[in-house]
C-alpha positions in Angstrom: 43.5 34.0 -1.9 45.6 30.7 -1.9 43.9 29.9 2.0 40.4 30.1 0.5 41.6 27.5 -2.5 43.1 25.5 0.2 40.0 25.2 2.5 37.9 25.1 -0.5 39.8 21.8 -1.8 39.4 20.9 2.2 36.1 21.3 1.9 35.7 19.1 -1.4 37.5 16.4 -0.3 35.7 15.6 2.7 32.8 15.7 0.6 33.8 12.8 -1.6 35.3 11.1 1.1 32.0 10.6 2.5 30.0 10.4 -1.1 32.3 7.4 -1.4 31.2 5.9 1.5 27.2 5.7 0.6 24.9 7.9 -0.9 24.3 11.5 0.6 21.4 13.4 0.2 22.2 17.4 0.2 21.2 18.3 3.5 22.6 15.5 5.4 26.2 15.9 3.5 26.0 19.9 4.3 25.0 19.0 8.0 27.8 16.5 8.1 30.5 18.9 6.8 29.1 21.6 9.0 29.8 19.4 12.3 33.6 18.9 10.8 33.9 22.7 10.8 33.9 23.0 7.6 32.6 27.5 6.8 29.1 27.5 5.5 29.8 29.3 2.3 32.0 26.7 1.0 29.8 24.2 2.0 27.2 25.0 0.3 29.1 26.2 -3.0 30.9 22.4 -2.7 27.9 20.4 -2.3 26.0 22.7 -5.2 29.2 22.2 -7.4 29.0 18.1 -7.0 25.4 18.3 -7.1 25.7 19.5 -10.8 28.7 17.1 -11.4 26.4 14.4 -10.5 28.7 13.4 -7.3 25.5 14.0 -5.3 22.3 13.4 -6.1 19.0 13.8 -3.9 17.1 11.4 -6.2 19.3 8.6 -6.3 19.9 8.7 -2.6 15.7 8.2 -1.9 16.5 5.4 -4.0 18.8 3.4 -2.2 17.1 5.1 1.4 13.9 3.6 0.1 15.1 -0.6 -1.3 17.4 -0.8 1.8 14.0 0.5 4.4 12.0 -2.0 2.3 14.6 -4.6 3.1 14.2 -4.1 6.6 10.7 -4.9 6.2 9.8 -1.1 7.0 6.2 1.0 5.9 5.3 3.8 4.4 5.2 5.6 6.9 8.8 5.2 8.6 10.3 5.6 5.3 8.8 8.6 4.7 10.0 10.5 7.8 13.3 9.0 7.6 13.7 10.6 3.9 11.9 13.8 5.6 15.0 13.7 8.6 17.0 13.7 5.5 16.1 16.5 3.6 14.7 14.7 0.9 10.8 16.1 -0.5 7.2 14.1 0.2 7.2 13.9 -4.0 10.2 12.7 -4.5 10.2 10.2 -2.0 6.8 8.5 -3.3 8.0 8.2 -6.5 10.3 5.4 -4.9 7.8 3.5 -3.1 4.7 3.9 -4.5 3.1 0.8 -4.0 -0.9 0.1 -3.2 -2.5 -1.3 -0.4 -1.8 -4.7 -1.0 1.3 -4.5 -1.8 2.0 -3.0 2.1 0.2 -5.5 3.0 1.7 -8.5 1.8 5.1 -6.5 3.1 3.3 -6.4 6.7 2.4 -9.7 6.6 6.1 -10.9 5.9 7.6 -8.6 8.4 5.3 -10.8 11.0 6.0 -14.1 9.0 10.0 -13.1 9.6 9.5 -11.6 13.3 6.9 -14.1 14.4 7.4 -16.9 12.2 4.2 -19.1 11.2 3.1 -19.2 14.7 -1.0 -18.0 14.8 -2.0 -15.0 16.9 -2.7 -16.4 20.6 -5.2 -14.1 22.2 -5.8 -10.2 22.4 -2.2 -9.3 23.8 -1.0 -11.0 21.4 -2.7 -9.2 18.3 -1.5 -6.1 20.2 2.1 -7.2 20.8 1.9 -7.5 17.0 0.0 -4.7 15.5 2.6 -2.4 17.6 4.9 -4.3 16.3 4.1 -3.2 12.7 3.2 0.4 13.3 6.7 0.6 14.5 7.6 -0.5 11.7 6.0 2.5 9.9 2.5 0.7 8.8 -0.8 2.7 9.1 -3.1 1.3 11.1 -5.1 0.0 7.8 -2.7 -2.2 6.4 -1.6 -3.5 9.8 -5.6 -4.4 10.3 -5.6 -5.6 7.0 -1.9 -7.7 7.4 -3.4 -9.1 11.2 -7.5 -9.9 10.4 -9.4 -9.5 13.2 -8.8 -11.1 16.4 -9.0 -15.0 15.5 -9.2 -14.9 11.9 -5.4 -14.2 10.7 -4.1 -12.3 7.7 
């Protein structure tokens, strides 16, 4: 019984190691100790255990995903899959980034002001360059529309 205390503690303490780090959500910390080798069981009984000690915590990770993808000047859309890729659900994910459409659009438009600074759009290929730009970014196509103008009338 002592080798199943042992890997258990294993187990745990790679956990915080990497809680310590940054914020987890559960699925990426299982996946994580599952690639170290780490027996399934006890993963999931560790990361349930620091989930109800408050160690982990799926909320306050879409938190700090969502202000540090907003920071990088990234949409709705990009931080949405990226939380998605992470385990974390649609609803709680919108309730950190819920803002409305001109809100993303005043985000668009600095993510151009920052990537392109002040300089007008050009021509055609020059819009494009820059509403691909955006939906790369993760904007739908209605705020980047919305962000550009039309084709010689700016944002």
């Amino acid at each position: 019984m002592e080798g199943v205390d042992e890997r258990r503690a294993l187990v745990r303490d790679a956990a915080v190691r990497l809680l310590a780090r940054r914020e987890h959500s559960r699925f990426e910390l299982a996946r994580k100790l599952g690639s170290r080798g780490h027996p399934d069981d006890l993963i999931e009984e560790t990361v349930g255990n620091l989930t109800r000690a408050g160690l982990q915590s799926d909320d306050r990770f879409a938190q700090v995903f969502v202000r540090s993808a907003l920071g990088r000047g990234q949409g709705p859309l990009k931080i949405r899959a990226g939380l998605a890729e992470r385990g974390i659900d649609s609803g709680v994910a919108s309730a950190y980034f819920d803002l409305d459409a001109d809100e993303w659009s005043d985000r668009a438009a600095g993510a151009l002001r920052k990537r392109f600074g002040s300089v007008p759009v050009e021509n055609r290929a020059d819009w494009a360059r820059r509403a691909r730009f955006l939906a790369g970014r993760g904007f739908p196509s209605d705020v980047v529309a919305k962000a550009l103008g039309s084709f010689g009338e700016g944002p």
